[in-house]
C-alpha positions as CSV (number, residue, x, y, z in Angstrom):
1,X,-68.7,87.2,254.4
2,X,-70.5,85.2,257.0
3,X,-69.3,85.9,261.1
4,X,-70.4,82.7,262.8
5,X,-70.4,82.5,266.5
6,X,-69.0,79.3,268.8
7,X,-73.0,78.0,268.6
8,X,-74.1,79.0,265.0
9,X,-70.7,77.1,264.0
10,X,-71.6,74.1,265.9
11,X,-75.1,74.2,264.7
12,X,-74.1,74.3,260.8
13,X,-71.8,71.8,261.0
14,X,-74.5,69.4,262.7
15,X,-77.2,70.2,260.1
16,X,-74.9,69.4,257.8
17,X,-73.7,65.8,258.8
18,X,-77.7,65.2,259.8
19,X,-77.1,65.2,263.4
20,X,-79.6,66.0,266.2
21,X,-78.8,67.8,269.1
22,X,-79.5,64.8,271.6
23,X,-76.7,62.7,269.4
24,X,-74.3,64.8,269.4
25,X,-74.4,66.0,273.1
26,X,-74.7,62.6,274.3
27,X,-72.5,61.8,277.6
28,X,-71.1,65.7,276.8
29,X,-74.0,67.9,277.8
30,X,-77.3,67.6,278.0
31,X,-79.4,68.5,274.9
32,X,-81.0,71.8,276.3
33,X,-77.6,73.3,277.0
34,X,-76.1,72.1,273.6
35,X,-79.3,73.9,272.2
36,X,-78.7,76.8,274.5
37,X,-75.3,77.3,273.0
38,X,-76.4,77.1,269.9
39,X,-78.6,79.9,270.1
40,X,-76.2,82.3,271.5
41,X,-77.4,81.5,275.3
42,X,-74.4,79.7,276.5
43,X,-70.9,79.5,276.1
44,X,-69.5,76.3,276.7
45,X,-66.3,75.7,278.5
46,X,-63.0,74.4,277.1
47,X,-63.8,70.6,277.8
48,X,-67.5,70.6,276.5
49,X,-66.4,72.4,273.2
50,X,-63.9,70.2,272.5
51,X,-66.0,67.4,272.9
52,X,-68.5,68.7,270.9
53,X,-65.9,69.8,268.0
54,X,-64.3,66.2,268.1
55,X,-67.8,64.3,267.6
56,X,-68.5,66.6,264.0
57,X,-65.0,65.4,263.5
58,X,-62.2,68.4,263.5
59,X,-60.8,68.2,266.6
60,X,-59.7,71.2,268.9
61,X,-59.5,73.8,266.5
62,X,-61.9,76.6,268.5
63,X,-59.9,78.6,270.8
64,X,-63.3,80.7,271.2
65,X,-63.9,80.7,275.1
66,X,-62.1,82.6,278.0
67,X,-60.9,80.2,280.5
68,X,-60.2,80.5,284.2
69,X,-56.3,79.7,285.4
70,X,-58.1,76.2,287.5
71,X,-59.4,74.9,283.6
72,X,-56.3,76.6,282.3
73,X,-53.9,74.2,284.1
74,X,-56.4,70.9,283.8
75,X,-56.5,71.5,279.8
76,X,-52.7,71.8,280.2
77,X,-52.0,68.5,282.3
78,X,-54.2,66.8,280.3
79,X,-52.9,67.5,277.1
80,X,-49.1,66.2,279.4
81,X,-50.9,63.1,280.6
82,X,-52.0,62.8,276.4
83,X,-48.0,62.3,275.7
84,X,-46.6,60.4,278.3
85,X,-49.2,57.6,277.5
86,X,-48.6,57.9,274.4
87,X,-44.5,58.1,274.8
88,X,-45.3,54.8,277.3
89,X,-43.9,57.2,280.0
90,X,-45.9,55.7,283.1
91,X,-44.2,57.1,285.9
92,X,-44.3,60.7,284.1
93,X,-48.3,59.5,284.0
94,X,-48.8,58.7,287.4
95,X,-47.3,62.3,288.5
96,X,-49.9,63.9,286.1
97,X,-52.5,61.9,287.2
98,X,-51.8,63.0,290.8
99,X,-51.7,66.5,289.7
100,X,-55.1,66.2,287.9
101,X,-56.7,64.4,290.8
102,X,-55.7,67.3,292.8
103,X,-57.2,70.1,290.0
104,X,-60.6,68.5,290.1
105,X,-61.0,68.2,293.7
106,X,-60.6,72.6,293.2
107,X,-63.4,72.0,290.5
108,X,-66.4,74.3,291.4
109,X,-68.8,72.0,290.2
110,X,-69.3,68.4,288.6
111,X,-70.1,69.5,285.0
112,X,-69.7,67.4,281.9
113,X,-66.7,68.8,281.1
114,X,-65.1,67.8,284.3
115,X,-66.5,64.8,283.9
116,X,-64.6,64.0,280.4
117,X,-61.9,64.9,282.2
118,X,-62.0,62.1,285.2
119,X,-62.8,59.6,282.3
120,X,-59.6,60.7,280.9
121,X,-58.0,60.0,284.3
122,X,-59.2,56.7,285.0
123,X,-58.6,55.6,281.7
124,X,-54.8,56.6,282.3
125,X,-54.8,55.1,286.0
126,X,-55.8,51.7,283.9
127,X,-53.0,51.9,281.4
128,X,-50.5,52.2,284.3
129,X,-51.8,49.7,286.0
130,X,-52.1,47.2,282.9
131,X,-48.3,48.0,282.8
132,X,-47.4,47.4,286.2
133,X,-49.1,43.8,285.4
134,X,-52.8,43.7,286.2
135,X,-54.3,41.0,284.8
136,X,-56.4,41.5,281.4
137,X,-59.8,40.4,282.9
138,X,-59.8,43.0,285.6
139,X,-58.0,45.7,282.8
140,X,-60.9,45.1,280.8
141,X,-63.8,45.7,283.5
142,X,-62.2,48.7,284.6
143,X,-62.0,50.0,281.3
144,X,-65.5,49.1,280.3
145,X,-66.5,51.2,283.5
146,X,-64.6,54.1,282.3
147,X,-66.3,54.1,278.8
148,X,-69.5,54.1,280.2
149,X,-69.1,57.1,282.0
150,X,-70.1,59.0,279.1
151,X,-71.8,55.6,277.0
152,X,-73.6,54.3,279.9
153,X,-75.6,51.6,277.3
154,X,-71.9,50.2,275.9
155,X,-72.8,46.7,275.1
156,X,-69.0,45.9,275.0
157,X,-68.7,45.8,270.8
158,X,-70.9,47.8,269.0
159,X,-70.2,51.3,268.3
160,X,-71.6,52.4,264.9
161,X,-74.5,54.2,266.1
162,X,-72.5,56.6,268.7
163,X,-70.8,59.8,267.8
164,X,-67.4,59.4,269.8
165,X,-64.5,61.8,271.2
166,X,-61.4,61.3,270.7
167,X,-60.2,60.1,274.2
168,X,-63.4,57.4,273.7
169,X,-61.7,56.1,270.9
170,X,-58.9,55.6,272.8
171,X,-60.6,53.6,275.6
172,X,-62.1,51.9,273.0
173,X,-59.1,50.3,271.2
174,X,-57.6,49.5,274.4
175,X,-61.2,47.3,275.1
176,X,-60.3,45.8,271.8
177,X,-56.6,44.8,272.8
178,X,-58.0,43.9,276.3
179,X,-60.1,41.4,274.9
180,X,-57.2,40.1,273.0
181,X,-55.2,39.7,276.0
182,X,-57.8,37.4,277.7
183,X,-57.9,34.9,274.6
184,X,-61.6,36.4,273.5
185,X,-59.8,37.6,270.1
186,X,-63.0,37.9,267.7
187,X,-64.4,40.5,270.3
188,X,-61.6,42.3,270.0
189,X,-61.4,42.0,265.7
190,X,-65.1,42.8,265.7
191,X,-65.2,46.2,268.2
192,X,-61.7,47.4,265.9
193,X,-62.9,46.9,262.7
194,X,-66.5,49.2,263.4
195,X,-63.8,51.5,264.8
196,X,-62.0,51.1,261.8
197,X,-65.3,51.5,259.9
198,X,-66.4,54.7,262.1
199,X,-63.2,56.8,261.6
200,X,-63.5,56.5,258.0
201,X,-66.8,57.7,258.1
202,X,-65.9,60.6,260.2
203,X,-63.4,63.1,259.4
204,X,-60.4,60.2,259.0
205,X,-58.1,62.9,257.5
206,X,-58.2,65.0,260.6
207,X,-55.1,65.1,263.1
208,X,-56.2,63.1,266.1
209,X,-57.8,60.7,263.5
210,X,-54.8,60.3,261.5
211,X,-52.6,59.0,265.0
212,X,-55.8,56.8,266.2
213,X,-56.3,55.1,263.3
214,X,-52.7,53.5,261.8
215,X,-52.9,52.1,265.6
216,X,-55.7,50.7,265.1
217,X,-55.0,49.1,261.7
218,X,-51.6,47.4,262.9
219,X,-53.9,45.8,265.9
220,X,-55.7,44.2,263.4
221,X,-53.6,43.1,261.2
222,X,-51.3,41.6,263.5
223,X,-54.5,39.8,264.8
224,X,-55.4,38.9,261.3
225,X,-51.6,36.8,260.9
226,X,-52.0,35.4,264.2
227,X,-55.6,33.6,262.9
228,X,-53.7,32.6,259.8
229,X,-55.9,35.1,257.7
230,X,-52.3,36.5,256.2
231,X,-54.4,38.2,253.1
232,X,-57.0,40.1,255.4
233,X,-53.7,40.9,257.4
234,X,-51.8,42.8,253.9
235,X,-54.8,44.4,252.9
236,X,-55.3,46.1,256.6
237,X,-51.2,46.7,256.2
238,X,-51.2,48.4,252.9
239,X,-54.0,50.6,254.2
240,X,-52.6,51.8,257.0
241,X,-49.5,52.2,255.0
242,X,-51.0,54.4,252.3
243,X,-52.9,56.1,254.8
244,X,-49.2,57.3,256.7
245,X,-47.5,58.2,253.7
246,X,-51.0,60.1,252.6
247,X,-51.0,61.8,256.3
248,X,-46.9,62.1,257.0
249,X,-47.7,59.9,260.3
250,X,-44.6,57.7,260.4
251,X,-45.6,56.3,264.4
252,X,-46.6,53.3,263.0
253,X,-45.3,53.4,260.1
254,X,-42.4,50.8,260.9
255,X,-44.8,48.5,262.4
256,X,-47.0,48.4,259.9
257,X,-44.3,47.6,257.5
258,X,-43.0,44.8,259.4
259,X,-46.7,43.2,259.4
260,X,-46.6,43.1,255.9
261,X,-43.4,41.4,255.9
262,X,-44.7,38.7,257.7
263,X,-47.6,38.2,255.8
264,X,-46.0,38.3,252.8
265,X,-43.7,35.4,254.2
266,X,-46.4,33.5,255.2
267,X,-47.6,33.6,251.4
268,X,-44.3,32.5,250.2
269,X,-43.5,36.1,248.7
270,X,-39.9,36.0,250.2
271,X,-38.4,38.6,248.4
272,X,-40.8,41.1,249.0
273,X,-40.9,40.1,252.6
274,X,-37.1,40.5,252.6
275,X,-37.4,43.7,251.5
276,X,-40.0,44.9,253.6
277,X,-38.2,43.7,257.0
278,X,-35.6,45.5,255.8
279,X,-36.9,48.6,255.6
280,X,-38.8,48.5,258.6
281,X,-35.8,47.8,260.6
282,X,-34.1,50.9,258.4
283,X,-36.4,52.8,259.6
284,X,-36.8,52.3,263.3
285,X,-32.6,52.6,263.5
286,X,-33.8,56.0,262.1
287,X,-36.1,56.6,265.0
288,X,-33.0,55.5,267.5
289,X,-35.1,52.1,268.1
290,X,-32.4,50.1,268.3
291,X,-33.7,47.4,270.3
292,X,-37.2,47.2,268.7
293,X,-35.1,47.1,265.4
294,X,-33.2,43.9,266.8
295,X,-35.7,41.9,267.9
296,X,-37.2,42.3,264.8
297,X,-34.2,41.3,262.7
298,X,-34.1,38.6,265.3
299,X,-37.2,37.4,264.5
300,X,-37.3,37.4,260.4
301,X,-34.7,34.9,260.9
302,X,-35.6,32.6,263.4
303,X,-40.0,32.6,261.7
304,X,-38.8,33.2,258.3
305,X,-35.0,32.7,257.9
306,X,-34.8,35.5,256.4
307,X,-31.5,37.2,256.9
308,X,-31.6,40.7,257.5
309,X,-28.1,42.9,256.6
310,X,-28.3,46.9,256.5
């Protein structure tokens, strides 16, 4: 039996996917540490590993390094502030913030691990204010100076030839949906779909991967129906649907559903459509969605007149 340490892991799985050191440290470290650690030399902290385990796509599955109670507590907020964006819990989110602001004023020094760590906060400082009702063109220059904290060169589209974390992906989508939002939709379609096309080319079974990219699949096929382009819009749908029930991710799941609906109405499949809204609506009563679940049936009936009885 091999015994790999942190760095000879990191290595082999680099050389494998054809990676050199200055791509995959990129915005995480520079390349003479990544080498560094590599060789034994270094060990990285919590924030730098995980970056570099998310770029060679299998997330934060290391627990390899010692850390102090200050990087102890950050990982912990951070992973709090992860949830309550993600449960659209804002006020929760500006309390972490707050407390995460205050752990990286204690931070003994301004490494790249930190730094991952602001971007993370200025990302979720942008979400809360794009809910309190900033307006998209100032939502999406914020957020194109967040990405470039670690992608400095970030035309504003183009993605294919970066290795990305996780948390990047994220800021990314939300660029996507920005542009949506200010009426620049084919911006939007073109920087999801080379998302689309870079998670499936890295890793897309692996757990952060299988929440990003449903999400990003119902974005784009609800944009697809709204540009009248209802059979791009099923085949996105079906996708992210087989990809769910393949991955047990059921987030989206009802969304999804519900897009297919529509674009099978729009096609003149009214049965199947019928039957589709009705299971999506099933299911989010299931969730305890009760009012997402109404304003769908709401609006099968009033697009579609489609009647929907459970």
């Amino acid at each position: 039996m091999a015994y790999y340490t942190v760095g000879d892991r990191i290595r082999d799985m680099r050389e494998r996917q054809k990676y050199s050191q200055e791509e995959l440290s990129y915005g995480i470290c520079t390349p003479s540490t990544l080498s560094r650690i590599e060789n034994g030399l270094q060990v990285p902290g919590k924030k730098i590993l995980e970056g570099l385990m998310q770029r060679l796509g299998i997330g934060d599955g290391m627990d390899v390094v010692y850390l102090s109670r200050e990087e102890l507590e950050r990982y912990e907020l951070e992973r709090r502030l992860v949830r309550s964006l993600g449960r659209e819990d804002y006020e929760g989110a500006r309390q972490l913030i707050q407390l995460l602001e205050g752990n990286l004023q204690k931070a003994a020094r301004k490494d790249y691990g930190v730094k991952m760590v602001e971007q993370y906060v200025r990302f979720a400082q942008v979400m809360v204010r794009k809910h309190e009702g900033e307006k998209a063109k100032q939502v999406l220059k914020m957020l194109l100076d967040t990405i470039r904290m670690t992608i400095p060169e970030f035309d504003g589209i183009h993605v294919k030839d970066r290795l990305l974390t996780f948390h990047e992906i994220s800021i990314l989508n939300n660029i996507g949906c920005a542009y949506h939002d200010m009426g620049e939709l084919w911006n939007g379609v073109r920087l999801l779909f080379e998302l689309k096309e870079y998670i499936e080319g890295h890793a897309p079974g692996s757990e952060e991967m299988s929440v990003k990219y449903p999400m990003i699949l119902q974005n784009l096929s609800t944009w697809m129906g709204q540009e009248k382009k209802f059979k791009d819009a099923l085949h996105l749908c079906q996708t992210g649907i087989d990809y769910c029930i393949e991955h047990g991710k059921m987030h989206i799941f009802p969304m999804l559903i519900c897009n297919k609906a529509c674009a099978l109405a729009e096609l003149g499949q009214y049965d199947l459509s019928r039957r589709c809204f009705i299971e999506s609506i099933a299911m989010l009563q299931a969730m305890n969605q009760q009012e997402r679940a109404e304003e769908m049936r709401n609006y099968a009936e009033a697009h579609y007149n489609i009647k929907v009885k459970l």
